[in-house]
Each structure stands twice: as structure tokens, then as C-alpha cells.
C-alpha positions in Angstrom: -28.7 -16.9 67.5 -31.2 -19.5 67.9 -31.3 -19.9 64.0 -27.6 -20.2 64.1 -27.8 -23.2 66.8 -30.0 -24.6 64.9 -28.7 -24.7 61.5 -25.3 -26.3 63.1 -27.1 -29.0 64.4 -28.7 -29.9 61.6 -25.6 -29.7 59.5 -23.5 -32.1 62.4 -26.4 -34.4 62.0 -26.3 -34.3 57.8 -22.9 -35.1 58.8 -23.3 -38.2 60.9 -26.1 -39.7 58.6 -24.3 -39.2 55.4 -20.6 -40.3 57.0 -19.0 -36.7 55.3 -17.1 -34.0 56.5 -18.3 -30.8 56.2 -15.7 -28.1 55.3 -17.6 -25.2 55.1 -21.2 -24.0 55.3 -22.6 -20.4 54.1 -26.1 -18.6 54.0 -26.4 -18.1 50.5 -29.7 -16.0 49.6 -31.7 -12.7 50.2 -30.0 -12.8 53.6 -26.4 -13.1 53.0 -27.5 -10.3 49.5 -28.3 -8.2 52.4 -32.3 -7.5 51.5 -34.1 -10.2 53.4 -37.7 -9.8 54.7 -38.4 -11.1 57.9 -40.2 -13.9 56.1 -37.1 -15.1 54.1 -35.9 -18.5 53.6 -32.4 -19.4 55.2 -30.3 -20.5 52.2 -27.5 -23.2 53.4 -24.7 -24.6 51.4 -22.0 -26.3 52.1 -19.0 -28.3 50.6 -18.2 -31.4 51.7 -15.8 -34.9 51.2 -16.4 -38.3 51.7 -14.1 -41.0 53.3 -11.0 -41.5 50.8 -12.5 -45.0 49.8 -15.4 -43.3 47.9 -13.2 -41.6 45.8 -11.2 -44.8 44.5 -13.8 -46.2 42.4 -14.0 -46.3 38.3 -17.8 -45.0 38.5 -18.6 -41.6 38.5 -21.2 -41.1 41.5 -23.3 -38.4 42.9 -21.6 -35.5 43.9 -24.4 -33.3 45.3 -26.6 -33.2 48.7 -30.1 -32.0 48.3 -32.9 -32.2 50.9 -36.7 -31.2 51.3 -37.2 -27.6 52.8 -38.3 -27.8 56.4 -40.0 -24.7 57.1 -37.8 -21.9 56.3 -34.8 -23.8 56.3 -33.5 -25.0 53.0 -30.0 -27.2 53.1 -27.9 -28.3 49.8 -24.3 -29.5 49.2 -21.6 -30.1 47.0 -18.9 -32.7 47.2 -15.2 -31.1 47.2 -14.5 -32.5 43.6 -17.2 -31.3 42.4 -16.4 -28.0 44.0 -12.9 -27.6 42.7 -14.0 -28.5 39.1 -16.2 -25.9 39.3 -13.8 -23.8 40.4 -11.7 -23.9 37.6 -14.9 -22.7 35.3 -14.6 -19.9 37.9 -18.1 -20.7 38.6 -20.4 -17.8 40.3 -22.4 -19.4 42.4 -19.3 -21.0 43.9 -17.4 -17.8 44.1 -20.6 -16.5 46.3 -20.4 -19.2 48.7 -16.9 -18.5 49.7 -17.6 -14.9 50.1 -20.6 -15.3 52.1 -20.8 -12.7 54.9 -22.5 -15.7 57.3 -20.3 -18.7 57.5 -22.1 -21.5 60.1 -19.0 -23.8 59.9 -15.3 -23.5 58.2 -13.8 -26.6 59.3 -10.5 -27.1 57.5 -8.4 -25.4 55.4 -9.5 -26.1 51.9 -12.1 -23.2 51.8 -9.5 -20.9 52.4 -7.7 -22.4 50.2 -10.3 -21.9 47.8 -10.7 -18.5 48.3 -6.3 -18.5 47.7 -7.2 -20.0 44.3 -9.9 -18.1 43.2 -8.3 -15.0 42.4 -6.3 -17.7 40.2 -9.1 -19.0 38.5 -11.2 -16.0 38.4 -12.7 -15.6 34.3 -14.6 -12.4 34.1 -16.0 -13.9 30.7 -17.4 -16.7 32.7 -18.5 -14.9 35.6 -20.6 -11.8 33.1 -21.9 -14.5 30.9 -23.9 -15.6 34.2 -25.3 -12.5 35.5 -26.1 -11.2 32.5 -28.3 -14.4 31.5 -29.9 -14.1 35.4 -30.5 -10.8 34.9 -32.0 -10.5 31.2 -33.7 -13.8 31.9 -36.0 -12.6 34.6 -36.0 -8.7 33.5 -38.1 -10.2 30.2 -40.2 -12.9 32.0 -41.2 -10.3 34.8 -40.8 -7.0 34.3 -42.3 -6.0 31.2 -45.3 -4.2 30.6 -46.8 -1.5 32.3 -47.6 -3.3 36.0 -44.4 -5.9 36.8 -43.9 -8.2 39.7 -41.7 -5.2 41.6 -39.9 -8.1 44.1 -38.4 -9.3 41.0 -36.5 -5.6 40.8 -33.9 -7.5 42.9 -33.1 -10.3 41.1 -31.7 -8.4 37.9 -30.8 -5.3 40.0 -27.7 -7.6 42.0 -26.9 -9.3 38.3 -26.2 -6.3 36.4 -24.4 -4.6 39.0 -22.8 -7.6 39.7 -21.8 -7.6 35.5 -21.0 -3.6 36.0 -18.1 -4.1 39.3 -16.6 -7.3 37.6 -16.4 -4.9 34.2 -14.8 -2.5 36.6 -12.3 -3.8 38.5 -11.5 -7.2 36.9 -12.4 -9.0 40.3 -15.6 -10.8 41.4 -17.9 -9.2 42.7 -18.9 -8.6 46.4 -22.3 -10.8 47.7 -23.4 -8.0 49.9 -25.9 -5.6 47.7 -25.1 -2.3 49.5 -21.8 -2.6 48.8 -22.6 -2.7 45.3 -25.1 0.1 45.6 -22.6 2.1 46.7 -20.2 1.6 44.4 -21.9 1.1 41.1 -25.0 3.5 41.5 -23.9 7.0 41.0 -27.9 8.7 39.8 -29.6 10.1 42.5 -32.9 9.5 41.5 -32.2 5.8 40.8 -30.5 5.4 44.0 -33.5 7.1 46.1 -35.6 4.5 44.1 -34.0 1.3 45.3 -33.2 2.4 48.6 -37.3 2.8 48.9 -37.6 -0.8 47.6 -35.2 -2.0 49.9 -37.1 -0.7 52.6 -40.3 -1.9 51.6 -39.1 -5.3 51.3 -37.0 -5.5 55.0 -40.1 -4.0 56.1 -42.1 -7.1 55.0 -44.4 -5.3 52.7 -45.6 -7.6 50.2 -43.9 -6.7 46.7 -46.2 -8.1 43.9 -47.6 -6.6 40.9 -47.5 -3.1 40.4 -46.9 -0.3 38.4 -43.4 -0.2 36.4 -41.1 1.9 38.3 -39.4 3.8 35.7 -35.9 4.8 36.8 -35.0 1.5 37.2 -36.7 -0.2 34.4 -34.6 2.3 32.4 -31.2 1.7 34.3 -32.1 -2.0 34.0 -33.0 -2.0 29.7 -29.8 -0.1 29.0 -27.6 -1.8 30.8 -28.5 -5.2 29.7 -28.1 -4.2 26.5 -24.7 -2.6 27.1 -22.8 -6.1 28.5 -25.0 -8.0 26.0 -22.6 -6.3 23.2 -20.0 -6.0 25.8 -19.6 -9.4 26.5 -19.4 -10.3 22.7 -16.4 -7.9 22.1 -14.6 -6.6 25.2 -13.6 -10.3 27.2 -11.3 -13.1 26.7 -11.8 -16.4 27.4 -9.0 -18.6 28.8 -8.1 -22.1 29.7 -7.0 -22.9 33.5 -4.8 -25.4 34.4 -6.0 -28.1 37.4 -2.4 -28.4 39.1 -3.2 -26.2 42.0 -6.9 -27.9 42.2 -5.7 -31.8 42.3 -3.0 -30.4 44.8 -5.7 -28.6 47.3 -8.0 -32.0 46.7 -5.4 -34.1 47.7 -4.2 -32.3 50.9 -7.6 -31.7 51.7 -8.3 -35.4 52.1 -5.0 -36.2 54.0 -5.8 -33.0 56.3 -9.8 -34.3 57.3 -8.7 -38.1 57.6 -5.7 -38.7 59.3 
């Protein structure tokens, strides 16, 4: 709770130096993934608009917040046009932050209506494309070889089960990673293994290099490989429309400053 209070403040004081309104701030990382040590980072984003003036100018200007970690405490930001754009790519990231489990603020109604529109906007192309390259990315740089940095485990683990619900069920996929263990890991013996790493890691144990654990590397190789040809056969790409998105933007500004 003290965490809580203290994250709030900061974000009313963002608020007040930058002259924005925040619409809606999320814990993004390990802790809203559900697998945080106690030493983890707190992960805050948050979407955002400016006065209407800022928006009626011919120049394209920046559309992103980003500030120095303070501790454990790390604090970035999109501006709402920004947002919706990325919407309409059906952008992951974005899609995460509107499903967080720990919302800090929601202070209008544009990130519901976000979430409304993202079943919409929701491309299952898009969204594989960008686990799949998260998880094969750091399965090659780190775990390779017979001793592998086993915190990494996690960060292709949550990406390819990520790639294996959207494959399943055509929707995005959950944030929470025991939700996604429980639906998308059927082998006991893999199951038993990542339930130990969790454990291990919410215990605080440090989770550096050693020895390759073996069900997992396995589960990990074949299915990379599996949405790698997936992905080039199996999904359709298509091209949204903005209608909906200029309409939310609009109403958004007219709701905030009245």
C-alpha cells in the first residue's frame, strides 16, 4: 500500500509539471506477469493527453514520456494519439497495458474504451509476429549451450505461451503467467519444472548461470520452431480502418477538458 501511495503521487506530480492528463496508469513487468522477486522493479505506464491546443499544430511533436529510474521505480508514457495509432497495429505491448491486473489510476473513459476497441482491432498476425521474435530473440542470445542464464527461462517461456493461447483461441493473450500455465502447459514434468523456477525466483534466489534445464529447453526449441513456420502459413494479415479510433480521440479530448 505504501508503494501504491507513492506511485500516485508521483504520477499527480508528472501530471502537474508536464500540464497532461493522465488517463490510465498500469504496472507493467515481472509484477503484473505474476513472477516478481522481492527485488523487482515497479514497471509504470500510463497514457496520457495534452491540452487540445497541442494537438492543432502542423509539426509532429513528441509523443512519449520517459524518465530516469529512481530506485526501483521506473515511470514512462504515451500520448493518446500515439496510443490509438498503435492500437490499430493491434500493438502487444499496448494490449498488456490495458489488461494489467494493477491499475494505479483510470481516469476517464477512453481506456475502457480502448479495451471496447481492441477486440476490434485485435491482429493475431501482429500480435505472434511479436512474441515469437521476444521469445527466439532471447532463447538464442541466452540459453544456448550447456550452462544458460536460467532467469532468462521467463522471458521466452511468457512469449511462446503467449504465441500458443493467441493460436488457440484467436484472442490476446492474458498478462498474468499462471493463467497461461494453466492453460497452455499440459506435461507434467515441464509443468513441475517451471513451477520450481517460479519458486526460486519469488523466493529471491538469485537465477544466473547454470546448468540447461532440459524439459524446458526442449518445450522452448520445438515450439519456436513450430509458430516460426506457423506464422508464415497459417495467419492473415488485415487492414483496420481508423473511424472508431479518431472517434474515441476526439471524445476523449472533449470529455478531459470541458
Amino acid at each position: 500500500m505504501k508503494m501504491r501511495t507513492q506511485i500516485i503521487d508521483r504520477l499527480k506530480s508528472i501530471e502537474q509539471a508536464e500540464k497532461i492528463k493522465i488517463l490510465v496508469a498500469v504496472e507493467s513487468g515481472s509484477r503484473a506477469w505474476g513472477f516478481a522477486s522481492k527485488d523487482s522493479d515497479w514497471d509504470v505506464r500510463f497514457l496520457y493527453v495534452r491540452p487540445l491546443e497541442w494537438y492543432m499544430s502542423i509539426d509532429d511533436r513528441r509523443d512519449t514520456l520517459d524518465y530516469p529510474a529512481i530506485g526501483q521505480l521506473d515511470f514512462s508514457g504515451w500520448d493518446l494519439r500515439k496510443a490509438l495509432r498503435l492500437l490499430r497495429k493491434s500493438n502487444p505491448p499496448l494490449l498488456e497495458w490495458l489488461r494489467s491486473p494493477f491499475v494505479y489510476l483510470e481516469q476517464s473513459s477512453a481506456a475502457q474504451g480502448m479495451r471496447d476497441l481492441s477486440e476490434h482491432y485485435f491482429n493475431p498476425r501482429s500480435c505472434i509476429h511479436h512474441y515469437l521474435h521476444m521469445a527466439a530473440g532471447n532463447f538464442r542470445e541466452y540459453l544456448r549451450g550447456d550452462f544458460v542464464k536460467v532467469k532468462k527461462y521467463f522471458y521466452v517461456l511468457r512469449p511462446v505461451l503467449a504465441c500458443q493461447w493467441i493460436m488457440r483461441t484467436n484472442t490476446m493473450a492474458p498478462m498474468e503467467f499462471e493463467r497461461l500455465l494453466a492453460t497452455q502447459v499440459e506435461d507434467s514434468a515441464l509443468r513441475a519444472a517451471i513451477d520450481q523456477l517460479i519458486a526460486r525466483k519469488r523466493n529471491g534466489e538469485e537465477l544466473d548461470m547454470e546448468p540447461t534445464i532440459r524439459p524446458i529447453n526442449d518445450f522452448l526449441d520445438e515450439r519456436i520452431a513450430f509458430f516460426e513456420d506457423y506464422v508464415k502459413k497459417n495467419v492473415e494479415y488485415c487492414t483496420p480502418d481508423t473511424e472508431k479510433l479518431d472517434l474515441l480521440f476526439r471524445d476523449t479530448l472533449k470529455e478531459v477538458w470541458r
